[in-house]
ZAMARGU-4260 file (C-alpha; in steps of 0.2 Angstrom, whole numbers, plus 5000, padded with zeros to 4 digits):
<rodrens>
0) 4552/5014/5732 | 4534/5010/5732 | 4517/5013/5724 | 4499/5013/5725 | 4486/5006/5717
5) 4483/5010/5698 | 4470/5022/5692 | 4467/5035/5678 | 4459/5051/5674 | 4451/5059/5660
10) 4449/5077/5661 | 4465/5093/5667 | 4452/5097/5680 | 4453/5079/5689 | 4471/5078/5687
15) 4472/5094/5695 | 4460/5088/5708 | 4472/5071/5711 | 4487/5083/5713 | 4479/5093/5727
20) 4473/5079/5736 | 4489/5070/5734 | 4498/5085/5742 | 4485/5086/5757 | 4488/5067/5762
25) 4508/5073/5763 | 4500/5090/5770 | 4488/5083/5784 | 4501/5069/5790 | 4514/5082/5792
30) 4504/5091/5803 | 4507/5081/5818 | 4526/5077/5818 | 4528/5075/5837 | 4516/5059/5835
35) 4525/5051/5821 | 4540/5053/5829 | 4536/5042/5845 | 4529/5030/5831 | 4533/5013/5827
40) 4540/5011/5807 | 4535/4992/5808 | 4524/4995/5793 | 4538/5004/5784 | 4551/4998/5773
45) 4568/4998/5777 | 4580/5005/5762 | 4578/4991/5748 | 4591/4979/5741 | 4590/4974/5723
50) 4597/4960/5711 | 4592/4970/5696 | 4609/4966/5689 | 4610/4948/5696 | 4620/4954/5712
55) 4616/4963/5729 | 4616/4982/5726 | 4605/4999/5735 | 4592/5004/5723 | 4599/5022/5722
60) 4615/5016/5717 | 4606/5005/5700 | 4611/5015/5686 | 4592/5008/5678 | 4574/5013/5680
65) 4568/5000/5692 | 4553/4999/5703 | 4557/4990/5718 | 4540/4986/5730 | 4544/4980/5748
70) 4536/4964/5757 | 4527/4979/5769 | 4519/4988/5754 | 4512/4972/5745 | 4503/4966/5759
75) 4496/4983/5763 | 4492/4986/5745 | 4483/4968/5744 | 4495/4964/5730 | 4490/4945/5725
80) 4493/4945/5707 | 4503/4954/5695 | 4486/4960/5691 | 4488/4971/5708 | 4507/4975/5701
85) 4501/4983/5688 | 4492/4993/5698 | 4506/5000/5710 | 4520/5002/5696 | 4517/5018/5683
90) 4521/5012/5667 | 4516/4994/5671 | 4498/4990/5662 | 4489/4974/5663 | 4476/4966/5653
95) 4468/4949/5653 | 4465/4940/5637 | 4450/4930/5630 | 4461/4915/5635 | 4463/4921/5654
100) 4481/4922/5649 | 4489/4938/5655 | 4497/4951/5645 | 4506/4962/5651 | 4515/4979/5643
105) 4530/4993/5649 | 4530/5010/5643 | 4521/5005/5630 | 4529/4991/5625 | 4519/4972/5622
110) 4512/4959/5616 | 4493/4957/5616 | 4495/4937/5613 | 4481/4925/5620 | 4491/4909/5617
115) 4500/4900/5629 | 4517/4899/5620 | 4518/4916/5617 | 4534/4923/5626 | 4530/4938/5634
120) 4539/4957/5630 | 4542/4959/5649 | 4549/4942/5654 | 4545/4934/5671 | 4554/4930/5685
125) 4556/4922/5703 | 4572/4923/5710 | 4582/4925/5694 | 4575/4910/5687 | 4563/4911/5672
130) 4546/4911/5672 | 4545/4908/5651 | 4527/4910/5648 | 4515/4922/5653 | 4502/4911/5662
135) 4514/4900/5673 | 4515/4917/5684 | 4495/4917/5688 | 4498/4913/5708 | 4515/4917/5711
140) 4513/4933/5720 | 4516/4929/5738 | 4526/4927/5754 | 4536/4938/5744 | 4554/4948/5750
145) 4550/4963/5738 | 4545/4964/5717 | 4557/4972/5705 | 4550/4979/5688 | 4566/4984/5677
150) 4561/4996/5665 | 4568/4994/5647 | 4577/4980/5635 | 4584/4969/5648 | 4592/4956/5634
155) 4610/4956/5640 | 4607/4948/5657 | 4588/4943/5658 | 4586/4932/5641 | 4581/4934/5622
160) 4562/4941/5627 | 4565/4956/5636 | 4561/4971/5623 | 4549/4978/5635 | 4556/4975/5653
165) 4559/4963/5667 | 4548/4955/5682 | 4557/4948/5694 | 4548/4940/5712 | 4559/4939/5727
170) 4552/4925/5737 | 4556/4927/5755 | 4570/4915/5761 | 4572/4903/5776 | 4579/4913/5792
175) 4591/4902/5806 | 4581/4908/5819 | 4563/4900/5821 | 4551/4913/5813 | 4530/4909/5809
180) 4517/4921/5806 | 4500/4921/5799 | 4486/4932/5790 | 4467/4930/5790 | 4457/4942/5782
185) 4437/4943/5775 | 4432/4953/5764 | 4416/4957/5752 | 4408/4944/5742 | 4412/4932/5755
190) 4429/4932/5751 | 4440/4921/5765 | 4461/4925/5763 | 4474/4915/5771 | 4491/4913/5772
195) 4503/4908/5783 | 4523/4902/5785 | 4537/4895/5795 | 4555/4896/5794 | 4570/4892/5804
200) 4584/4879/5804 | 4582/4860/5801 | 4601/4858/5805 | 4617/4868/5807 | 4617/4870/5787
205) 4600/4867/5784 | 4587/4881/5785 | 4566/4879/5780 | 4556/4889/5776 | 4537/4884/5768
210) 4522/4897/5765 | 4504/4893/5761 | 4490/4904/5754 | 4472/4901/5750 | 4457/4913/5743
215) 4440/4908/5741 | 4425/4921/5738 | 4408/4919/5731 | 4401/4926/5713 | 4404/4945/5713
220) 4397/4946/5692 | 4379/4941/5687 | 4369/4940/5674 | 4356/4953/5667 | 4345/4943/5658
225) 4343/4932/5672 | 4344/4926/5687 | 4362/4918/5690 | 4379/4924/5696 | 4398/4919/5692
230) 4414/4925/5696 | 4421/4914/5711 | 4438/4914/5717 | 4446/4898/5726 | 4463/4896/5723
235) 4478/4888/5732 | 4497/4891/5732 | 4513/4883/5742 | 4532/4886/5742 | 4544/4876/5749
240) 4562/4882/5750 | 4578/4873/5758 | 4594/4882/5761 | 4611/4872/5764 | 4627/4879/5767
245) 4640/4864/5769 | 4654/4875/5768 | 4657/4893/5769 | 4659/4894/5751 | 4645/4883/5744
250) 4625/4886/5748 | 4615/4877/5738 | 4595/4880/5739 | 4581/4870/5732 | 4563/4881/5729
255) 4549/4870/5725 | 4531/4877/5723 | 4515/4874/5716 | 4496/4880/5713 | 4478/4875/5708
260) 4465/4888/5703 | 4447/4886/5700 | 4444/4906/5699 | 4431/4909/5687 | 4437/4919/5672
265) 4429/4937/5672 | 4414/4938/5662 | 4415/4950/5645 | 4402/4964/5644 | 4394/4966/5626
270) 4391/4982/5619 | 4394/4982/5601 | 4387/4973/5587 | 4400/4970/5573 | 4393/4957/5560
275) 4407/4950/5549 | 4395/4943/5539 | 4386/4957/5532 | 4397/4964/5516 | 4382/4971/5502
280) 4367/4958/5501 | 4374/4947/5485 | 4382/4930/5484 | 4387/4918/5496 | 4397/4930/5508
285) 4382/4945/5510 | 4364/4938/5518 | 4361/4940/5536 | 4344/4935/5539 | 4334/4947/5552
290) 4329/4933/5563 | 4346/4932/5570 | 4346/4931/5587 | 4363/4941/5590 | 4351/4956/5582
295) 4340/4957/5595 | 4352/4955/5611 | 4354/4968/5624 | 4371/4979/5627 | 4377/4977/5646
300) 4374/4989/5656 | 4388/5000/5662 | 4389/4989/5677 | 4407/4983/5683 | 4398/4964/5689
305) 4386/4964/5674 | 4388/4949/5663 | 4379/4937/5654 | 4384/4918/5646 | 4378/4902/5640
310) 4368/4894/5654 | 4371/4877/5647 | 4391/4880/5648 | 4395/4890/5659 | 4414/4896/5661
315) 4425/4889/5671 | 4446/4886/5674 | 4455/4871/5681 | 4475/4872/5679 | 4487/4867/5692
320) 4506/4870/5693 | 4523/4862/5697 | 4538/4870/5699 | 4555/4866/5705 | 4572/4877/5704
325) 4588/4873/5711 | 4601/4884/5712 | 4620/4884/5717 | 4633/4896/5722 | 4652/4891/5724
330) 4664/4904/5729 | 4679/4896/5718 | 4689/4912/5724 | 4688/4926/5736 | 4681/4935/5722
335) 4674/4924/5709 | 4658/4917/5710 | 4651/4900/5700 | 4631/4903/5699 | 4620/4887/5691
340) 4600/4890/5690 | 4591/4875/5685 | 4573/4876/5684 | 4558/4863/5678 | 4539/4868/5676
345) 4525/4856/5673 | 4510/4864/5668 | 4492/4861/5661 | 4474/4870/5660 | 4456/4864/5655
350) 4444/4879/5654 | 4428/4884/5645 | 4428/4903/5639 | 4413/4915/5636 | 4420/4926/5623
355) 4404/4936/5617 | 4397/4939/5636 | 4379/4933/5628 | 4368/4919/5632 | 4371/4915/5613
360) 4387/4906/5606 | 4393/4918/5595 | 4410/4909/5595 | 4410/4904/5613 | 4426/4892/5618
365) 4415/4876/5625 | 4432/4868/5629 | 4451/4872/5632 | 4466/4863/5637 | 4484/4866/5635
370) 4500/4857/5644 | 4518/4865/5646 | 4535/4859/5651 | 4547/4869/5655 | 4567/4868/5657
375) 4579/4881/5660 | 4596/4881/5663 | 4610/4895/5667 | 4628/4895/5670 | 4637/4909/5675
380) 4654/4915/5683 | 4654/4934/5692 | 4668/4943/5699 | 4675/4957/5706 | 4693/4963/5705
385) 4703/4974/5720 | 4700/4991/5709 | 4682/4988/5707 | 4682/4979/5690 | 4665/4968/5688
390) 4661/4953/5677 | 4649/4942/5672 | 4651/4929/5659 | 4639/4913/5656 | 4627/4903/5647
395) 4607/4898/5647 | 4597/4886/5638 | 4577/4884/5639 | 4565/4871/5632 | 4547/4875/5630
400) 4535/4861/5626 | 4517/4869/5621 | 4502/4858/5616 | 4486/4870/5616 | 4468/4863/5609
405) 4452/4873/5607 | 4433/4868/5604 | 4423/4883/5596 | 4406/4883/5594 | 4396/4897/5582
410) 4380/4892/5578 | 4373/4910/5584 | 4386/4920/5571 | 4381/4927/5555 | 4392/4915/5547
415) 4382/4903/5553 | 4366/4904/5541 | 4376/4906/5525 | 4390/4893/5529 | 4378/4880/5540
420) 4396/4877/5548 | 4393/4875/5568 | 4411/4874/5576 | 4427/4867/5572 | 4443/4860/5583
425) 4460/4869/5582 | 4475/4865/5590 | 4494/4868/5590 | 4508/4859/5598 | 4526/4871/5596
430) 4542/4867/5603 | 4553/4881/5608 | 4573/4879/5611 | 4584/4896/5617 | 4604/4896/5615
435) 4612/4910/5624 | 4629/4917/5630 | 4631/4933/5638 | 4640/4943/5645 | 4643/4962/5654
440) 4657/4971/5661 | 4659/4988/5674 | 4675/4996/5676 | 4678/5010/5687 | 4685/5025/5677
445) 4687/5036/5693 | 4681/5034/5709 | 4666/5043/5704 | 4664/5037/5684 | 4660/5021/5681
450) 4658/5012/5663 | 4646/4999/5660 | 4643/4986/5644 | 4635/4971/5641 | 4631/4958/5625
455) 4622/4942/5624 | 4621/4931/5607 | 4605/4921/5607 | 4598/4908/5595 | 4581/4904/5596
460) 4572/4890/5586 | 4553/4887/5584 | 4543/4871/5577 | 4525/4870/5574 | 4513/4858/5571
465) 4495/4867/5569 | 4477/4861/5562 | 4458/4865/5563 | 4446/4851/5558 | 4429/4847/5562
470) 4423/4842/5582 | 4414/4827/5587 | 4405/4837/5598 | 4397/4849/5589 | 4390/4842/5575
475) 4386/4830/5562 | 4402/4828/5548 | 4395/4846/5539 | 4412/4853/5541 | 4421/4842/5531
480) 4408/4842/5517 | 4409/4861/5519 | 4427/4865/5515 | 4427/4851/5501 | 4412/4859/5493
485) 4421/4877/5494 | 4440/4873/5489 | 4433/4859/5477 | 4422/4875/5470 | 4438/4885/5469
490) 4450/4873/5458 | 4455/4887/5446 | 4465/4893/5462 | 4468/4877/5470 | 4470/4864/5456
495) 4480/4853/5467 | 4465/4851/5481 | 4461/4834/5484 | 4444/4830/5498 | 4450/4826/5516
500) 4441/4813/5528 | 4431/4819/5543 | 4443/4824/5556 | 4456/4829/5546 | 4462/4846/5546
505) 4454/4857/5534 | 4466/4873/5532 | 4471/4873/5515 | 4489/4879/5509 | 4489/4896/5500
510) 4504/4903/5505 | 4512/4914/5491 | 4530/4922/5487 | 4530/4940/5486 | 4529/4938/5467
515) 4512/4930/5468 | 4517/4912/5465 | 4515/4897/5476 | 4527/4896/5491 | 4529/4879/5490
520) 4520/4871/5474 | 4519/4853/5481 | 4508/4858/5497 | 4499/4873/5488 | 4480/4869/5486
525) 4482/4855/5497 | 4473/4853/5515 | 4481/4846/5530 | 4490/4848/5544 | 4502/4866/5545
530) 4521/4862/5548 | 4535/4874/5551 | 4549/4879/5559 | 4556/4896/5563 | 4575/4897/5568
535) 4581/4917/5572 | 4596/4924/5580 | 4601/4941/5586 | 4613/4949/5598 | 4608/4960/5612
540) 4619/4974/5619 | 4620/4987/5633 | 4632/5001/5637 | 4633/5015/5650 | 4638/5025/5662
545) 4636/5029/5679 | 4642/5045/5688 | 4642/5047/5704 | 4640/5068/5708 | 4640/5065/5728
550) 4636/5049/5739 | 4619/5052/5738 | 4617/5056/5719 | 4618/5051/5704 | 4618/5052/5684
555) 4618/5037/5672 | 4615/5036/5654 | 4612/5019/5646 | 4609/5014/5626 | 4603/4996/5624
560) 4595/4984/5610 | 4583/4970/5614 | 4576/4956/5605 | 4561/4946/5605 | 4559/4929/5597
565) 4546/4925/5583 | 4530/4918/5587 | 4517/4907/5579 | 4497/4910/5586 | 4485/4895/5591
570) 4469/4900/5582 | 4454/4892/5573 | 4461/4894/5555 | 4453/4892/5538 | 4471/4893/5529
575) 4488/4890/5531 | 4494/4909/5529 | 4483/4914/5546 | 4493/4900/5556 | 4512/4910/5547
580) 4524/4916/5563 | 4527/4935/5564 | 4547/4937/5566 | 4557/4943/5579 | 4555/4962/5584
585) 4570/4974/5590 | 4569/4987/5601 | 4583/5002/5603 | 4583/5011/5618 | 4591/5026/5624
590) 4589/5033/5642 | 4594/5046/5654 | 4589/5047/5670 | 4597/5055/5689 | 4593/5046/5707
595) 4596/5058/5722 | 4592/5058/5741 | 4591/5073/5749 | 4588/5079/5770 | 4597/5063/5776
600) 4590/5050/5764 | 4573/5057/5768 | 4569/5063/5755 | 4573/5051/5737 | 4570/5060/5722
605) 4572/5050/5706 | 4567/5054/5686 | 4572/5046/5668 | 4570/5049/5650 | 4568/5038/5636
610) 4568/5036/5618 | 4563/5020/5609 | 4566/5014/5591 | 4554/4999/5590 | 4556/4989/5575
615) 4543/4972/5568 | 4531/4975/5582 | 4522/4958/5585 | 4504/4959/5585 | 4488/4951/5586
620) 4478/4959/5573 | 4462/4955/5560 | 4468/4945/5545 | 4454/4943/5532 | 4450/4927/5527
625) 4441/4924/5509 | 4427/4912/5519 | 4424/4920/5537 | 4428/4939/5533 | 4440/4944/5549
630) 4449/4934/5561 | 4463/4934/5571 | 4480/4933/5565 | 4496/4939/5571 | 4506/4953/5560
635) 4523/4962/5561 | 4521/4983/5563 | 4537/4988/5556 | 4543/5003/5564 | 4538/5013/5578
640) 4544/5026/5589 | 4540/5028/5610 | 4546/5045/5620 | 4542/5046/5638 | 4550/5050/5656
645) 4546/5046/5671 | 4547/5053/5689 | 4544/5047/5709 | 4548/5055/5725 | 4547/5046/5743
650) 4546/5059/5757 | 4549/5052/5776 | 4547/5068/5785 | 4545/5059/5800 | 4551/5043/5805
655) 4534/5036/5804 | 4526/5042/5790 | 4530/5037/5769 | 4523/5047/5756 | 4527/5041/5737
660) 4523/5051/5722 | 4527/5043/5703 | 4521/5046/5686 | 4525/5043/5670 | 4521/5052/5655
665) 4522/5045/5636 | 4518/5057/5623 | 4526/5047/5609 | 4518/5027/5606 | 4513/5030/5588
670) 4516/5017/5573 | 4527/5025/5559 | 4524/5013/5545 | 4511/5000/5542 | 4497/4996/5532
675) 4484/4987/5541 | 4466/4979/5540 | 4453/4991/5544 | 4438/4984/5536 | 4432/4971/5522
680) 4424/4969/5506 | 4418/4958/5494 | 4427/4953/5477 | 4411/4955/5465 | 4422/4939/5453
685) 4424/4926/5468 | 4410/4934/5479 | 4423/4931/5490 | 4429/4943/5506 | 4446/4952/5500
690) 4455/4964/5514 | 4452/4982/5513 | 4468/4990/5519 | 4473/5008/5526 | 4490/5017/5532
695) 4492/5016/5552 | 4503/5029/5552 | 4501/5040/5570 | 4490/5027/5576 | 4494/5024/5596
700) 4502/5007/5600 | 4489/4997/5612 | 4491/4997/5632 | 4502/5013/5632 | 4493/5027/5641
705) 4499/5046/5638 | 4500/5045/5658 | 4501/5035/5672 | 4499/5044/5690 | 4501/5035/5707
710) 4500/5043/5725 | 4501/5035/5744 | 4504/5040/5759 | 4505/5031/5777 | 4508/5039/5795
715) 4509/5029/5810 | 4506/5036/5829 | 4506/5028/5847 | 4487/5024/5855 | 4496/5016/5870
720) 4512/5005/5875 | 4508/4990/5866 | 4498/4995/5851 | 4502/5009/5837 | 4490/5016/5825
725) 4492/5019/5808 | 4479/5027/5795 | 4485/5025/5773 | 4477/5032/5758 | 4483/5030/5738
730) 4476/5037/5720 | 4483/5031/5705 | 4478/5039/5688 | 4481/5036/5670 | 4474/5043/5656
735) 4464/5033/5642 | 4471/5021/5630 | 4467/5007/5618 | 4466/4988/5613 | 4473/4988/5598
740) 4480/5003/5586 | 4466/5011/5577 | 4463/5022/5563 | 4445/5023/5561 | 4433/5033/5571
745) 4422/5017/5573 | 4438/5008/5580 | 4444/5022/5591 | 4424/5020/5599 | 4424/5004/5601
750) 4442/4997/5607 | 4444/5012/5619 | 4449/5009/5634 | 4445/5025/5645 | 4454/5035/5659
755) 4450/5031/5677 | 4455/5037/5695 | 4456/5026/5709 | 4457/5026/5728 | 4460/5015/5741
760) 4461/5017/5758 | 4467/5006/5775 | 4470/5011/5794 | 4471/4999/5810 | 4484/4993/5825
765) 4498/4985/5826 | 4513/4980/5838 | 4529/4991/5838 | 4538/4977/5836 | 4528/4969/5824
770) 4520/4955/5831 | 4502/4956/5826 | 4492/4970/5815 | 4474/4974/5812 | 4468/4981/5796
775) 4454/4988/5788 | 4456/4992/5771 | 4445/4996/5754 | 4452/4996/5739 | 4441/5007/5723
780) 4432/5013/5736 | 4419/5025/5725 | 4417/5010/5714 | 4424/5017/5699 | 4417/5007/5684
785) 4431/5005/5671 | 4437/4991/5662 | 4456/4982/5653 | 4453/4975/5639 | 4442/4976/5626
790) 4441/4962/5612 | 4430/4958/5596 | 4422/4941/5597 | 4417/4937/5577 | 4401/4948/5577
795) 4402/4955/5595 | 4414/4967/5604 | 4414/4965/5624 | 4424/4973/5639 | 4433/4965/5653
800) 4429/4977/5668 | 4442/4979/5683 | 4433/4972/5699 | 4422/4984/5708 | 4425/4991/5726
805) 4433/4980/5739 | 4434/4981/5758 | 4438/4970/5772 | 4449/4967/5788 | 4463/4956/5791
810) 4473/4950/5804 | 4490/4944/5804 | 4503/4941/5820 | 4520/4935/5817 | 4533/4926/5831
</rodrens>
């Protein structure tokens, strides 16, 4: 099962254009079938193998929607990333974050979260072992056996965090016989790729196998107000892993790897003024003077590499990686199984960020560090009984250890002039501990019936340390004297506000009950560091059915609930209500769906429905605070609904060719019931900002496309004895979508993010038995300009935009 590179469309007439040429790839390669069948199927491949329910099982006998991706497909597809997943798996969207932290979302299911402790809707990965937070996946995408993306709640045997779906990489693993291989390829922009491994057997019990990769390029964005360019890539990954079998029921195997990056982050692309400071003309909260410099500034131009920044600080990312997993397999029985997966992650980050993609600092993050630990730990006992009766039983812990600190600078804002206050320091330091015992069951009714259930009972606690206080290396102590002036000023509200010291965190407590009285009357009024703790439970459940109408077909149907755990944000904060957690959402799905091979498993023809109940959405949204009009914040939406189906098809009509059609098609990702921020005005008694709120009902959820199209084809044919050819073209499509859910037409401009078509193409030689291949390859080869994200930066609203076109040649030999 495999994909192509994602893309998007706007209009009926381009889909129907994609169709038609998506057709006449399958239509042309067919044409020549005596060819293909002297071919070599070395870039093909084989039928894939999956552990989407922690065991060994054929894809088409998986009674889930999974995407499975071979080792073949991701090298030709120039997957590097789970950026480049995205862009093969339909249904699959990805979006970087202002903090280079990816966020990642499944049938419209996510959480547009820039802070690092934020767990993740579609949980992470690598060989069964978690991969908690989002960013500790940035380089883990290689010398890779195949990628699974499970589709759906996965919370009765992948964790607590898995409302939307699964990840799962599948790291190649050590042969006995002595194997090496390695790629070099050059590209545009200078860029230099390499990667290389070796495997084979350190002893009878002992097999190796270790796999480097590098990438370097030069700038591929510059700036167009000046002469200057950013946008390098130079990152390194390694993965060692050690296989030993001292008995014939023990193996035991060790994986340890590590990265560095030093990629620049991409450069944001302004195009829309938004001042938050600009409520009516009276009282502290409404003068903008007209010699702000923000005024006067130039949109981008609709340029993919067009950017601009602060010359003086430019951006920049330094984080490196540890990570070690052991893992243990004991056959106590002929058909029990004792599993245990330990893993331990060391992480940490320094970056500078360009949020408003101006030469002004309009909010710019002039320094960013964050550390994480990481310690997982899963038990678990399997079997099998003679009449086809399957168990799992077990238990997982994890301990996340999150300390994040931010330095912002906004002297260029409209706040600036009124509120004379420069910048400020936030941090947050949140420790994250997960109980868990889980367990599923499948009992063969009939030979052709099987029933299937699954349960998990999680606990999930949450503590929080979070302040914001003035930087030493911004400015003179006016901060401090700031906030004292104003909450000082506002003592018939705050009567208990006593002046802080410089350096101490000026968030205030105004936390109130529903009723309107203080939530804790010792702390209200007061400022100072925020402290809190979160502790949830939840029980996750699965059950199904799998019917089996021939060896080659099949019918499941599958109900599930899934949780995700609470979550506090890491945000510049001016009180202690912007720093509250949302709590845990729930997500209950329903899905039908049929696999079927037809033509001598030449054909595979797979579809699905589904139906989603999706309650306490998380969310980063605007939260309006009385000082600084809108920030960030994180909410709960508190129901919503999501409908879709999806459908693929691989075709082998030949032995040497693969085409692969997929979509998926979501009608339904609408919020049901929430009332929202959609703009701000001034309290004439205070002068102060109050919210100005407004029904979200039918707004789309963010990241969740009405449809997601993908097309590839490959054919192979012999040139001479020693050397095939082989020629491969894909689209992908999807339609446009948004950033976040809007409800006003000034919104729905500004955080669209549009439809696109893609196309990418590759051809070159190879050995029919593998041993070396030449490639050329492009990848958005008419240079579609589009973008992933679009964020508000205080006064300024900027784009992300997808990399331009690609091309280049690699080659790669194996022994």
């Amino acid at each position: 099962m495999t994909y192509a590179d994602c893309l998007g469309l706007r209009s009926t007439a381009l889909l129907r254009r994609y169709l038609l040429a998506s057709v006449g790839i399958g239509c042309a390669l067919t044409s020549v079938p005596a060819l293909a069948q002297q071919a070599s199927a070395a870039g093909i491949d084989a039928e894939i193998v999956v552990t989407a329910q922690k065991r060994e099982e054929r894809l088409q006998d998986v009674g889930l929607t999974v995407a499975a991706i071979g080792a073949n497909r991701l090298s030709e597809a120039r997957v590097n990333s789970l950026a480049d997943i995205a862009l093969v798996v339909p249904g699959l969207v990805f979006a970087p974050s202002a903090l280079t932290t990816p966020v990642y979302t499944l049938r419209g299911v996510g959480f547009n979260e820039s802070s690092f402790s934020a767990y993740p809707n579609v949980s992470l990965y690598i060989d069964q072992a978690p991969l908690s937070l989002p960013v500790l996946s940035t380089l883990v995408a290689f010398d890779l056996e195949r990628v699974e993306v499970l589709k759906g709640p996965q919370g009765t045997l992948f964790g607590n965090n898995s409302t939307g779906g699964a990840i799962n990489f599948i790291a190649a693993k050590p042969t006995k016989d002595f194997h090496a291989g390695a790629e070099l390829g050059y590209g545009r922009f200078n860029t230099l790729d390499v990667a290389a491994f070796v495997s084979g057997s350190l002893t009878d019990t002992l097999t190796a196998r270790l796999a480097v990769k590098a990438i370097k390029s030069g700038d591929w964005q510059y700036s167009y107000t000046r002469k200057d360019g950013i946008g390098k890539t130079d990152n390194a990954a390694a993965r060692l892993i050690l296989n030993w079998e001292p008995s014939d029921r023990l193996t035991i195997s060790l994986n340890a790897n590590g990265w560095r990056n030093r990629n620049d982050p991409v450069g944001p692309q302004y195009f829309r003024l938004r001042l938050q400071n600009a409520v009516g003309s009276t009282g502290p909260a409404g003068s903008v003077p007209a010699t702000l410099p923000i005024l006067t500034y130039p949109f981008a131009p609709q340029n993919a590499r067009a950017t601009d920044w602060n010359p003086a600080a430019p951006p920049y990312l330094r984080s490196n990686l540890w990570q070690t997993t052991l893992r243990a397999d004991l056959e106590v029985t002929d058909s029990i199984t004792l599993t245990s997966i330990t893993g331990y992650t060391d992480f940490n980050l320094v970056n500078r960020i360009e949020y408003d993609g101006t030469a002004l600092t309009v909010g710019d993050l002039i320094r960013n560090t964050g550390g994480i630990q990481s310690f997982t730990q899963e038990v678990r006992l399997a079997g099998k009984l003679d009449n086809g009766f399957r168990w799992v039983l077990g238990a997982n812990y994890g301990a996340d250890d999150v300390l994040e600190t931010g330095v912002i600078s906004s002297r260029d804002t409209s706040n600036f002039p009124t509120n004379n206050l420069p910048g400020n320091i936030y941090d947050s330091d949140q420790h994250m501990r997960n109980y868990a015992v889980f367990g599923s069951l499948e009992y063969p009714l009939t030979p052709d019936l099987t029933l299937k259930g699954g349960i998990r009972y999680t606990e999930a606690h949450r503590r929080v340390a979070s302040s914001d206080r003035e930087s030493s290396d911004l400015s003179p102590p006016i901060a401090t004297a700031f906030f004292n002036a104003v909450w000082s000023s506002l003592s018939f509200i705050y009567p208990n506000y006593r002046p802080i010291q410089r350096f101490d965190s000026f968030a205030i407590d105004n936390r109130l009950n529903a009723n309107g009285t203080p939530l804790d009357p010792a702390t209200y009024g007061t400022a100072g560091v925020y402290r809190s703790s979160l502790k949830e439970h939840n029980v996750s459940w699965s059950v199904g059915a799998d019917y089996k109408i021939g060896p080659d077909a099949l019918v499941y149907v599958n109900a599930s609930r899934g949780y995700k755990a609470g979550s506090y944000p890491n945000l510049a904060a001016a009180t202690w209500s912007q720093f509250e957690a949302v709590t845990q959402e729930s997500i209950m799905a329903y899905e039908l769906g049929a696999k079927t091979q037809f033509l001598d498993r030449r054909i595979t023809l797979n579809a699905a429905a589904f139906y989603y109940r999706y309650n306490d959405k998380q969310l980063r949204a605007k939260i309006v605070d009385a000082i600084f009009a809108q920030l960030d914040g994180l909410v709960n939406v508190p129901k919503s609904t999501v409908v879709g189906g999806e459908i693929e098809a691989t075709i082998r009509p030949v032995d040497a060719m693969t085409v692969n059609i997929s979509a998926t098609y979501i009608p339904t990702a609408k919020i049901k019931n929430y009332q929202g921020v959609s703009g701000v005005a001034i309290d004439p008694a205070t002068f102060l900002f109050v919210p100005v709120r407004q029904s979200y009902k039918g707004a789309r959820l963010p990241f969740a496309p009405k449809w997601q199209l993908s097309a590839s084809a490959r054919y192979g044919f012999p040139l001479m004895s020693n050397a095939n050819g082989f020629v491969g073209g894909s689209v992908t499509a999807q339609s446009r979508t948004l950033s976040q859910p809007a409800i006003t037409l000034a919104d729905r401009r500004d955080f669209t993010i549009i439809g696109r078509a893609v196309f990418g193409l590759n051809a070159g030689l190879e050995d029919p038995n593998g041993a070396w291949k030449v490639t050329l390859w492009g990848k958005n080869i008419f240079n579609k300009y589009y973008w992933n994200n679009v964020i508000q930066a205080y006064d300024t609203v900027g784009r992300f935009p997808a990399r331009p076109a690609e091309y280049g040649i690699s080659v790669g030999w194996k022994i």
